[in-house]
ZAMAR-384421 format. One line per field, with one value per residue (C-alpha): residue number from 1; x, y, z. Coordinates in Angstrom, 1 decimal. Example, Ala and Ser with C-alpha at 12.3 -4.5 7.8 and 13.67 -1.06 7.14 Angstrom:
pos 1,2
x 12.3,13.7
y -4.5,-1.1
z 7.8,7.1
//
This chain:
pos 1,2,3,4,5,6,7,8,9,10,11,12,13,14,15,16,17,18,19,20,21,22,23,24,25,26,27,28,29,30,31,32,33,34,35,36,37,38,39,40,41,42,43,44,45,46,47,48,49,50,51,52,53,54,55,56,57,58,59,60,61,62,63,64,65,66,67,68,69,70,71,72,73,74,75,76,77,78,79,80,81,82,83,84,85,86,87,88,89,90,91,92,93,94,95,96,97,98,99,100,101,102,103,104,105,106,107,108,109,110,111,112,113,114,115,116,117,118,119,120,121,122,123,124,125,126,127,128,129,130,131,132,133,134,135,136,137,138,139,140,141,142,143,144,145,146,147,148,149,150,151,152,153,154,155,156,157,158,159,160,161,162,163,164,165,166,167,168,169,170,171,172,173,174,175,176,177,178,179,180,181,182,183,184,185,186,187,188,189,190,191,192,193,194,195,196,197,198,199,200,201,202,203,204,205,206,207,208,209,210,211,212,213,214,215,216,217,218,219,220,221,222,223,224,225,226,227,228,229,230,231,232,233,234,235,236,237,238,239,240,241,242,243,244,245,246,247,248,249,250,251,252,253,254,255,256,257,258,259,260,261,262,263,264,265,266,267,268,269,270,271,272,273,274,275,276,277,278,279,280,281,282,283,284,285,286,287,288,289,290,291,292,293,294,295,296,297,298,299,300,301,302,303,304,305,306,307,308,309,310,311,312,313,314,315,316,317,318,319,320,321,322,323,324,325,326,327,328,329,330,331,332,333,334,335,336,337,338,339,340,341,342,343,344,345,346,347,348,349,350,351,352,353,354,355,356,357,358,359,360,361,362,363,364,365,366,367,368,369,370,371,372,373,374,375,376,377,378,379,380,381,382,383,384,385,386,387,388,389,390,391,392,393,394,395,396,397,398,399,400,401,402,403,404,405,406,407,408,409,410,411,412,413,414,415,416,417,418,419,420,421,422,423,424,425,426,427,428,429,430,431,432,433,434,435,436,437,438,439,440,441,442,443,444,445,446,447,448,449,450,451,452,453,454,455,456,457,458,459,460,461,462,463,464,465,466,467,468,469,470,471,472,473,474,475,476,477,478,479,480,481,482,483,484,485,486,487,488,489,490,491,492,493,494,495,496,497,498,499,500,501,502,503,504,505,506,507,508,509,510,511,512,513,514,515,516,517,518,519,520,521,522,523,524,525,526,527,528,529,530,531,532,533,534,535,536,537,538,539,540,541,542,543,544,545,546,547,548,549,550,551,552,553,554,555,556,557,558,559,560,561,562,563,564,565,566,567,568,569,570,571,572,573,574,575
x 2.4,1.4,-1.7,-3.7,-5.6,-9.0,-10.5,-11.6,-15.0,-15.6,-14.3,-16.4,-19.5,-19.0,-17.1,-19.6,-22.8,-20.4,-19.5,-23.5,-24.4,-21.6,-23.1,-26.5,-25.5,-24.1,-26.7,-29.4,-27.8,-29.0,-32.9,-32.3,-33.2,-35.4,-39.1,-37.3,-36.6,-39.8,-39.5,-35.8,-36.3,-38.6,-36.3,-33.4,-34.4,-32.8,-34.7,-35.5,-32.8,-30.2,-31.9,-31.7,-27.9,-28.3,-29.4,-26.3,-23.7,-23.7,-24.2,-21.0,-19.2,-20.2,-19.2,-16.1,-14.4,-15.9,-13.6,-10.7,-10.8,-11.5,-7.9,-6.3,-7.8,-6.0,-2.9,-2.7,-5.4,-8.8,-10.0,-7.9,-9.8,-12.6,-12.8,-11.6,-14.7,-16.8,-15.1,-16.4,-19.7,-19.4,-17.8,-20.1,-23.1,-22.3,-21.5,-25.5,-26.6,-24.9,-26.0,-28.6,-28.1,-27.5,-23.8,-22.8,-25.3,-24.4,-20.9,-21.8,-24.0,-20.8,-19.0,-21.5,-21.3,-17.3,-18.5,-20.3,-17.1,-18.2,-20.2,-17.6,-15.2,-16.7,-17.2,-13.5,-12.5,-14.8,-13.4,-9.8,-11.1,-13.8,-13.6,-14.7,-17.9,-19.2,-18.2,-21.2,-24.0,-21.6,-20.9,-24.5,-26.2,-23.4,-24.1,-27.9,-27.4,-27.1,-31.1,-31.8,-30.8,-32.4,-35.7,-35.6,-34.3,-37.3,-39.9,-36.8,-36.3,-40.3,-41.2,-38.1,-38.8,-42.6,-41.8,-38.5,-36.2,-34.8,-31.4,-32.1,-31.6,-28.0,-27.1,-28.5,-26.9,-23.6,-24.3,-25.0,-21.5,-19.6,-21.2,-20.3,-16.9,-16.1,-17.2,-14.8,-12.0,-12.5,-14.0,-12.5,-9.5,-7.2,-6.5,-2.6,-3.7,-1.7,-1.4,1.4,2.7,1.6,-1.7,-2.4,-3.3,-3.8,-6.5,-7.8,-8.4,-9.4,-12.0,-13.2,-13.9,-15.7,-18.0,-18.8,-19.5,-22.3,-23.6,-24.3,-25.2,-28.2,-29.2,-29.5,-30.9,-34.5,-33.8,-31.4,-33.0,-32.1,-31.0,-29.5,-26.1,-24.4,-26.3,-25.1,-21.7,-21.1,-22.5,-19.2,-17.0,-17.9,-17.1,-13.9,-12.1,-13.5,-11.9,-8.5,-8.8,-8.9,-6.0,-3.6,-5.4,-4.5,-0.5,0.2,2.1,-0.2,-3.8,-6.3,-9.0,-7.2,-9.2,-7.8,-9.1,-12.3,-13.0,-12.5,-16.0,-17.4,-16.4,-17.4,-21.2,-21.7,-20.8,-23.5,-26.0,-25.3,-26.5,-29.4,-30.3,-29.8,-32.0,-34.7,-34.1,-34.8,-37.6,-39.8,-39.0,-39.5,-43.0,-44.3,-44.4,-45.8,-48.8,-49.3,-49.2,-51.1,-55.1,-57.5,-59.5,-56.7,-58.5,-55.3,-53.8,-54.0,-54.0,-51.4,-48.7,-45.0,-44.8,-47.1,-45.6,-42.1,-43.5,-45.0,-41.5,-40.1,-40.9,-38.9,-36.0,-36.1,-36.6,-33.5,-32.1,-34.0,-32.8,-28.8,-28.4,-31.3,-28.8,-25.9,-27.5,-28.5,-25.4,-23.5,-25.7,-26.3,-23.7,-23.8,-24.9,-27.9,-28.7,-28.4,-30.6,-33.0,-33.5,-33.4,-36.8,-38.5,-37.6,-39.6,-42.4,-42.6,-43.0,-45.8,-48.1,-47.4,-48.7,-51.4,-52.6,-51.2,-54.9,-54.8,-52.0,-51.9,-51.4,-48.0,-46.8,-47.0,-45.3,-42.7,-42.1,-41.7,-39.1,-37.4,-37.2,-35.5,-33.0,-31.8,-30.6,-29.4,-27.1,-25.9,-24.7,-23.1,-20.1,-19.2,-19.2,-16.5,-14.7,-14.2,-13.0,-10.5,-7.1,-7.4,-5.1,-7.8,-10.6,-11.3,-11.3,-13.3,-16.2,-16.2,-16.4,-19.1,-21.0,-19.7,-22.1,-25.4,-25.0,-25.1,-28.2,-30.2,-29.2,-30.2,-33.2,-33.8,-33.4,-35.6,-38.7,-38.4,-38.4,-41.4,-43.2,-42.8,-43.8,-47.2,-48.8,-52.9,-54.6,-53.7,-49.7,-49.8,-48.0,-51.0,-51.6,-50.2,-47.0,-46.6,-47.3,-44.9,-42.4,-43.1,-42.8,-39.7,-38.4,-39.4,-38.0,-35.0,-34.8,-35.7,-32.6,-30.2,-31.2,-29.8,-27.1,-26.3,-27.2,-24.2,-21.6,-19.9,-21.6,-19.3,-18.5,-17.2,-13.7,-14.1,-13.5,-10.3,-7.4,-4.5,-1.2,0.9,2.3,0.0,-1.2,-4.5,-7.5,-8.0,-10.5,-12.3,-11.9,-10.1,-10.2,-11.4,-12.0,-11.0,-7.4,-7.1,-4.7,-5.2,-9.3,-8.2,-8.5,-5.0,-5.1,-3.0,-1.8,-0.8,-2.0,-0.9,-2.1,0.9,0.4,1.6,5.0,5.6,3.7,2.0,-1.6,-2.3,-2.3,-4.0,-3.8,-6.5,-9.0,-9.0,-11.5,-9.5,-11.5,-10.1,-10.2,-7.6,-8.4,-6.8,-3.9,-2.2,-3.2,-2.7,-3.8,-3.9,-2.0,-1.2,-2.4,0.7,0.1,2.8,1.9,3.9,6.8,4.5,4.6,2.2,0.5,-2.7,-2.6,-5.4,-7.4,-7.3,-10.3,-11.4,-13.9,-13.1,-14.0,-10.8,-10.5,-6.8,-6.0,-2.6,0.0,2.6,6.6,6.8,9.8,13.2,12.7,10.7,7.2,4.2,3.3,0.0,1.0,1.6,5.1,6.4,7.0,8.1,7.4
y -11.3,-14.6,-16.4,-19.0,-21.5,-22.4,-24.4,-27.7,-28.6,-30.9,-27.9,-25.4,-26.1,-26.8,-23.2,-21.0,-22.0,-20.4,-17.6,-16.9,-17.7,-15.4,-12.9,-13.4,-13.4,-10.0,-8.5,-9.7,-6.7,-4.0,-5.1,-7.0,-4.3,-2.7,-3.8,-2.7,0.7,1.9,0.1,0.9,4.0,2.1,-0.9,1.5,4.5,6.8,9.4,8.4,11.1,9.2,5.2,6.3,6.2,2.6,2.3,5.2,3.8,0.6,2.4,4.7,2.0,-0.3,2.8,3.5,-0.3,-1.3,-0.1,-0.1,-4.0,-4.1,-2.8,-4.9,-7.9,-7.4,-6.8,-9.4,-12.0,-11.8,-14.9,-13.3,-10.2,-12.6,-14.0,-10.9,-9.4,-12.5,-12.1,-8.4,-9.4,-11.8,-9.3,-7.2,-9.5,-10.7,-6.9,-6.2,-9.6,-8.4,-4.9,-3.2,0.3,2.5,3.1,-0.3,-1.3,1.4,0.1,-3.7,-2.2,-0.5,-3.7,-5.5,-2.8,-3.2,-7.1,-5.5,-5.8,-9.7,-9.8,-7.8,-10.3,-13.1,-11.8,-11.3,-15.0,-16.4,-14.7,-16.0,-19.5,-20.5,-22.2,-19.9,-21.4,-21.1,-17.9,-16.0,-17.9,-17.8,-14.2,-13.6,-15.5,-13.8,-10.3,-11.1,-12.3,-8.2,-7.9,-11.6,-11.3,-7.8,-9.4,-12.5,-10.3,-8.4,-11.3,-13.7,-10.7,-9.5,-13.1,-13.1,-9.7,-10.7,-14.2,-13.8,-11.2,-8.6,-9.7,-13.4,-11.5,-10.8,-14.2,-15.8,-13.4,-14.2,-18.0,-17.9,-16.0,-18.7,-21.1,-19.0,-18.4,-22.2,-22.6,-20.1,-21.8,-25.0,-24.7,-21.4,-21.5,-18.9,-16.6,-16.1,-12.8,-10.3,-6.3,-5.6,-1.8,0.1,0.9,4.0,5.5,8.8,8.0,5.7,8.7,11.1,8.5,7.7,11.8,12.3,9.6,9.8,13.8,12.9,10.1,12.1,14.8,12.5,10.2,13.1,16.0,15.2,15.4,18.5,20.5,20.4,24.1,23.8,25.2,21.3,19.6,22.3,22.3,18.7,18.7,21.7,19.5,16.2,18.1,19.7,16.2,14.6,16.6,17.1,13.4,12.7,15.0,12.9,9.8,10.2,11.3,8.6,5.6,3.2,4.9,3.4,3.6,3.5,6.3,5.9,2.6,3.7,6.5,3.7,4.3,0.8,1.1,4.7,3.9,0.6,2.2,5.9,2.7,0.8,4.5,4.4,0.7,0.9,4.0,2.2,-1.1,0.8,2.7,-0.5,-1.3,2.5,2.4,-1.0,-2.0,1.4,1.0,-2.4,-1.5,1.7,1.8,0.3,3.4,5.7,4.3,3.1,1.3,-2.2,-2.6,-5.9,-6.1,-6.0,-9.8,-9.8,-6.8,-8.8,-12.1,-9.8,-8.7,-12.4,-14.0,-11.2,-12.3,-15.6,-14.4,-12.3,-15.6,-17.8,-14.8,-15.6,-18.3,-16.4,-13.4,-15.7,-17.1,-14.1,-12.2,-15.1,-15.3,-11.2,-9.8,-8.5,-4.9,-6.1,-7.8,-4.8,-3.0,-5.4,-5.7,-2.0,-1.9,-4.8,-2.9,0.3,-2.0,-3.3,-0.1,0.9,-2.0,-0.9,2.5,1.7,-1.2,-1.4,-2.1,-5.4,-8.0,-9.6,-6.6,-5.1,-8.9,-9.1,-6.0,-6.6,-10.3,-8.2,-5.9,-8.4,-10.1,-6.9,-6.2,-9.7,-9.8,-6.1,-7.1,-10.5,-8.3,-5.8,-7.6,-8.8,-5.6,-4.6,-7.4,-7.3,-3.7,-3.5,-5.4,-8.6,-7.9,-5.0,-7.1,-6.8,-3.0,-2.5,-4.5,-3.1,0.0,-0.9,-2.4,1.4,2.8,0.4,1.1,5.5,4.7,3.4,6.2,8.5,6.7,6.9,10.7,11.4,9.6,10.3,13.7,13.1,11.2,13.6,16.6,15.0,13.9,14.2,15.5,12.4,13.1,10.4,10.1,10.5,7.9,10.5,10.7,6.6,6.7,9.4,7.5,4.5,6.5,7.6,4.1,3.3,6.9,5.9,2.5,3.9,6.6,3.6,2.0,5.4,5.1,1.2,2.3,4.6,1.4,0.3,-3.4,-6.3,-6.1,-8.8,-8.9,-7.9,-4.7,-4.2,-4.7,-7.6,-7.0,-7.8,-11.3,-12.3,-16.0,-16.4,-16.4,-19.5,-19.7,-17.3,-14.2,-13.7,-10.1,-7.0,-2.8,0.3,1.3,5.2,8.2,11.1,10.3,10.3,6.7,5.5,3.8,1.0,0.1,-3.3,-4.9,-8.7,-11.6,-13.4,-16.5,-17.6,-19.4,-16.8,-17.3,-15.6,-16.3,-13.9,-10.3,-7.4,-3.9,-1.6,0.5,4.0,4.4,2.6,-0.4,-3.8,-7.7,-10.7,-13.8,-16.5,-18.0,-20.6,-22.2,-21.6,-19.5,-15.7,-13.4,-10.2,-8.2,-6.0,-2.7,-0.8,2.4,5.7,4.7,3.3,-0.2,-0.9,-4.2,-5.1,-8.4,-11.2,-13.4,-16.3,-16.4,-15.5,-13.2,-10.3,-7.2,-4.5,-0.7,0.5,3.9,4.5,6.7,8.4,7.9,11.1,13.7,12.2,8.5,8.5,6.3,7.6,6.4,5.4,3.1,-0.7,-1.6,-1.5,-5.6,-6.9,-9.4
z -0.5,0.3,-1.4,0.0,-2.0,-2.2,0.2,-0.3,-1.7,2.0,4.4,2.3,3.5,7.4,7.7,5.7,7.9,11.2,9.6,8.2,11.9,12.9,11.0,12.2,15.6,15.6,13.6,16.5,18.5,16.7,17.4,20.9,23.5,20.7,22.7,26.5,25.0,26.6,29.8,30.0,32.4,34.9,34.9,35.5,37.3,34.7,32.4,29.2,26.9,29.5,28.4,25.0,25.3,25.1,21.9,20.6,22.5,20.3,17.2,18.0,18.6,15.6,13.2,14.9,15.1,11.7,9.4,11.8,12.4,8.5,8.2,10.9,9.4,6.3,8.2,11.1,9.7,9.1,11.4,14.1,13.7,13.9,17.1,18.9,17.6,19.1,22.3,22.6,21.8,24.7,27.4,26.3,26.4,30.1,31.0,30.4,31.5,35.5,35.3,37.6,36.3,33.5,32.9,33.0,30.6,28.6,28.6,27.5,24.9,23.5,23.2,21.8,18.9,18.4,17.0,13.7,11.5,12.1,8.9,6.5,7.8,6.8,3.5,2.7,4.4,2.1,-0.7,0.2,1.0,-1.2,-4.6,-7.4,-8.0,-4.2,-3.8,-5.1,-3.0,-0.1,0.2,-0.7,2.3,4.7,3.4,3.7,7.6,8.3,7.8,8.4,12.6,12.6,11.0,13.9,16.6,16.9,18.0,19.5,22.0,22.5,23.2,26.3,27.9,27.7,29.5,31.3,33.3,30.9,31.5,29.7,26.3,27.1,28.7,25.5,23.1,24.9,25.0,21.4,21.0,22.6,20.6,17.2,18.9,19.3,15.6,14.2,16.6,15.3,11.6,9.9,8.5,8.8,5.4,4.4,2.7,4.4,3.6,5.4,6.4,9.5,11.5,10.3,14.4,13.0,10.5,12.6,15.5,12.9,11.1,14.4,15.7,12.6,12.8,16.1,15.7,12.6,13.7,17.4,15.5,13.2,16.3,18.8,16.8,16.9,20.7,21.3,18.1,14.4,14.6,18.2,18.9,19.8,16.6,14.6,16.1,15.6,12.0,11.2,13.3,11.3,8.0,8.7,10.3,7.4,5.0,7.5,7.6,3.8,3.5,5.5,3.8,0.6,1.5,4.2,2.6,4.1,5.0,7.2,4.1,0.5,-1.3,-4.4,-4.3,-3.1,-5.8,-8.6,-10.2,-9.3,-5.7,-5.2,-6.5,-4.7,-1.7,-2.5,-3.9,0.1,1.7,0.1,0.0,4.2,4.5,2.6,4.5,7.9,7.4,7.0,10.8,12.0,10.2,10.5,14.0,15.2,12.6,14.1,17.6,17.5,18.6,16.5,17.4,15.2,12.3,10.6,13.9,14.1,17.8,18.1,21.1,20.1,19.7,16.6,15.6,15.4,13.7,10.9,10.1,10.8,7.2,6.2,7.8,6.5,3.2,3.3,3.4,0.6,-1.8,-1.2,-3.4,-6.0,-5.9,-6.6,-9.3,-11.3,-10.9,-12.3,-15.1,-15.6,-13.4,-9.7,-10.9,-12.6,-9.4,-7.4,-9.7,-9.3,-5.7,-5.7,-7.9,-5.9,-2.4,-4.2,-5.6,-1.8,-0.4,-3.1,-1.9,1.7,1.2,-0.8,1.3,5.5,6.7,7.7,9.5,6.1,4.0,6.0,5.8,2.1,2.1,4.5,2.7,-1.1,0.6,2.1,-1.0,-3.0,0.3,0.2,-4.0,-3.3,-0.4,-1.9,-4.8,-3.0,-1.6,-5.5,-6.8,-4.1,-4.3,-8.3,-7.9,-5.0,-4.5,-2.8,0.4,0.6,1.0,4.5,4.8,1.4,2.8,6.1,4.6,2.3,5.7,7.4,4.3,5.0,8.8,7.9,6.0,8.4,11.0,8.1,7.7,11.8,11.9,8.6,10.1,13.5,11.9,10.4,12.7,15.3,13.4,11.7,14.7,15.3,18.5,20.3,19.7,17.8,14.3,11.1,8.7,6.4,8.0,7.4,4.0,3.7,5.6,2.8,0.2,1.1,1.0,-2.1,-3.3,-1.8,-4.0,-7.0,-6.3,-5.6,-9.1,-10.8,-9.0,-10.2,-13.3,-13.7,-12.8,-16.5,-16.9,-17.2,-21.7,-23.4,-24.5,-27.7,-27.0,-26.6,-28.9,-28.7,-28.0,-31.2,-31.2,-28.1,-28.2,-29.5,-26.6,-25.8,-22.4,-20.6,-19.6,-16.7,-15.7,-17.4,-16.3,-17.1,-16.7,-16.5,-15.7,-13.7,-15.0,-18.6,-20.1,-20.8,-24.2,-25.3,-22.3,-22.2,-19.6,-18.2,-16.4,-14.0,-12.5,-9.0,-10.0,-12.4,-15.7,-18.4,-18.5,-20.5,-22.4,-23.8,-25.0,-23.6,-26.2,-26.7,-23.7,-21.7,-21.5,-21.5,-20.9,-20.5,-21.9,-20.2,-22.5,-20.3,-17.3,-13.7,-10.7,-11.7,-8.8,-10.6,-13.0,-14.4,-16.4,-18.1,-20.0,-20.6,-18.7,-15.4,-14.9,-11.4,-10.4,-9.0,-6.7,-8.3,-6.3,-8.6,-9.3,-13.7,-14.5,-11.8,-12.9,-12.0,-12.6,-12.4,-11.4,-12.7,-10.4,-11.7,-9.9,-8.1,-9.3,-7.9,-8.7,-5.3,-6.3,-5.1,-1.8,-2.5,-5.7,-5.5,-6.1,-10.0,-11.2,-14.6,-16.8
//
């Protein structure tokens, strides 16, 4: 496995800004064609259940490729990866800029949504290029670029269709990808992280059914009926290949998603946390422009057009952003689940002062600003806690599946309240003021929900905890990685546990507690590359990223009867 060092401090900065306006860039698809959704079946002759493909074609798409290019990154390069992405968004955008009817701009929609894995990608570059002490603020501002182009995409693409020919969002969204695309060619440096193995094609078609059949299932059931025979249908179908396709998963020597990676406790919580945070996220743009654009004579609309609408949720946006390097800071100082908890509680207290006060312009922007606020710390977090918890040459496909988890949130959040905002409506047909507050309230239940959920992640402990290995030097610096090391779910006690640096050194070792817990203090100096763990006759290692203070649960496997290892586990090395 090769290892890359860390980029220089003058590179650092002149690469990160591309890949946060990478991230930006994709993220504008998901709101551009929002304020032609309504218009869409005049401009193209088609009914609206047929338009509204336009809007699912992208989301199947972005659910589909995300965690597939998460994988080939790790195995062919994650910057490749990257600019094949860019050039979809591209085709795609100049697809839709040429068409005149539906099924080609159905199609450039759908390749628009393969560029999503943009964002997770740029996560795990950074982490294989940056110095240790940019890393936090860095992944932070690109994780925060997911709500910071849906916030600006809104008003950026109300103020075109208002003033120009529909098709001037696409031939701007693909000039602003060629521009992102020349940056990544010039600026962003290539990771030597590689993963190795084979594509795993069969996961990758069975991941790929099963997503498709629930997310059709959850964007389309409001329309063909909850309790329809095809909604119903689709919801079985999404279950079974789900469970078919965690089967062959967890027995292929090189799976498309390592589960046994992803049920490690820190991983498997961050991920149920990222659900709920992007269900809470959403419903503020499902609720907020509608109560802006209804009539005043509702009694609770405000009566504004769609381009007011979108500037009230614009100082979100840019918030989303101020809070990066505020989320960096406080998880270096408290840790990145404390963080998380955090902007958890201020999305809920945001959502409290919406549905007590949305009477006025300047109530919902308050309330849009204090949300904002909470998603951007929660998001910068996120992408640490994944990254403390899963090997390094898994990077890639750990956050794109952590950015798979945000994306079923939101669609979860899009079915709930169109739901509810169907089904509450007043004489008019339009939705009640109840049914907003409701909506709201939702979304702050849905934060407080996701700070339980952080709550159950083991906080970062000090090394004290654990016991030395007899005749180990002295600790002498920092810690430089500490978990939970564990067996078949049982904590495996006094396992002894070891720090190796690149050109083959001790840096450093430990015997883990009786609860399994443990943490190596750095002994020697150099650049940390594996972690090695021997205990009952197992002796597996974990790749290191170099960088100290990574947080690491190790799930122990067992050599299988026969002297054949386990396919799933990493191969045995000595010290």
């Amino acid at each position: 496995m090769a290892v890359t060092s860390a980029a220089t401090p003058a590179r650092a900065p002149a690469f990160v800004p591309v890949l946060a306006l990478a991230g930006i860039t994709v993220s504008l698809q998901q709101t551009l064609v929002v304020p032609l959704v309504p218009q869409f079946p005049r401009l193209l002759g088609a009914p609206p259940a047929d338009t509204a493909w336009i809007v699912t074609a992208t989301l199947l798409t972005a659910a589909v490729a995300v965690p597939i290019v998460g994988r080939l990154a790790d195995m062919v390069g994650k910057r490749r990866m990257l600019l094949v992405c860019l050039a979809m968004l591209i085709a795609g955008s100049v697809v839709a800029a040429l068409s005149t009817s539906l099924v080609p701009l159905v199609v450039g929609r759908a390749l628009q949504g393969l560029a999503t894995g943009v964002i997770p990608l740029g996560i795990s570059l950074m982490r294989d290029e940056l110095p240790p002490e940019r890393l936090g603020s860095a992944t932070a501002l690109m994780s925060a670029s997911l709500g910071v182009g849906g916030a600006l995409g809104l008003p950026l693409a109300a103020l075109i269709a208002q003033t120009s020919d529909w098709h001037v969002l696409f031939w701007a969204a693909g000039g602003l990808g060629v521009v992102v695309l020349v940056g990544v060619v010039v600026l962003v440096p290539e990771s030597a992280q590689r993963a190795g193995g084979r594509f795993d094609l069969v996961g990758a078609v069975g991941l790929a059914v099963a997503l498709v059949c629930l997310l059709l299932a959850v964007s389309k059931g409001g329309t063909w009926g909850w309790g329809s025979a095809t909604t119903v249908s689709l919801f079985v179908a999404a279950a079974v290949v789900l469970l078919a396709w965690a089967w062959w998963e967890l027995r292929t020597r090189r799976p498309l998603v390592d589960l046994r990676v992803s049920r490690r406790r820190q991983v498997l919580l961050t991920n149920t946390a990222s659900i709920v945070m992007g269900f809470s996220m959403f419903a503020m743009s499902l609720v907020y422009p509608q109560l802006l654009q209804l009539p005043v004579a509702t009694g609770y609309g405000l009566g504004q057009s769609i381009l007011v609408a979108g500037l009230v949720l614009a100082p979100g946006g840019l918030c989303m952003m101020a809070m990066s390097p505020v989320s960096a800071r406080i998880s270096a100082a408290s840790g990145p689940r404390t963080t998380l908890m955090l902007g958890a509680l201020v999305v809920a207290v945001g959502y409290g002062v919406g549905a007590a006060f949305h009477g006025s312009v300047g109530e919902l922007v308050i309330s849009s600003i204090v949300i904002a606020c909470g998603i951007g710390l929660g998001y910068g977090a996120m992408p640490s806690l994944i990254m403390a918890a899963v090997p390094v040459e898994q990077t890639a496909a750990a956050n794109s599946l952590n950015n798979l988890m945000r994306a079923l949130g939101t669609s979860f959040a899009s079915a709930v309240a169109g739901v509810l905002l169907a089904s509450l409506v007043t004489a008019a047909g339009v939705p009640t003021e109840g049914a907003f507050v409701l909506v709201m309230l939702l979304g702050a239940g849905a934060a407080v929900v996701a700070v339980a959920i952080v709550a159950a992640i083991p906080p970062q402990r000090p090394g004290a905890r654990t016991t030395a290995v007899a005749g180990a030097p002295e600790p002498t610096g920092p810690a430089l990685v500490r978990g939970t090391v564990r067996h078949r779910d049982a904590p495996a006690a006094g396992a002894v546990l070891t720090v190796v640096s690149t050109d083959g050194h001790q840096l450093g070792t430990v015997r883990a507690a009786e609860d399994g817990t443990f943490a190596v203090a750095r002994t020697g100096a150099g650049r940390a590359h594996l972690l090695v763990v021997q205990w009952s006759g197992i002796a597996q290692a974990e790749p290191l990223s170099g960088t100290d203070g990574v947080e690491r649960d190790v799930d122990l496997v067992a050599p299988e009867r026969g002297g054949r290892p386990d396919d799933a586990a990493p191969a045995p090395v000595g010290v």
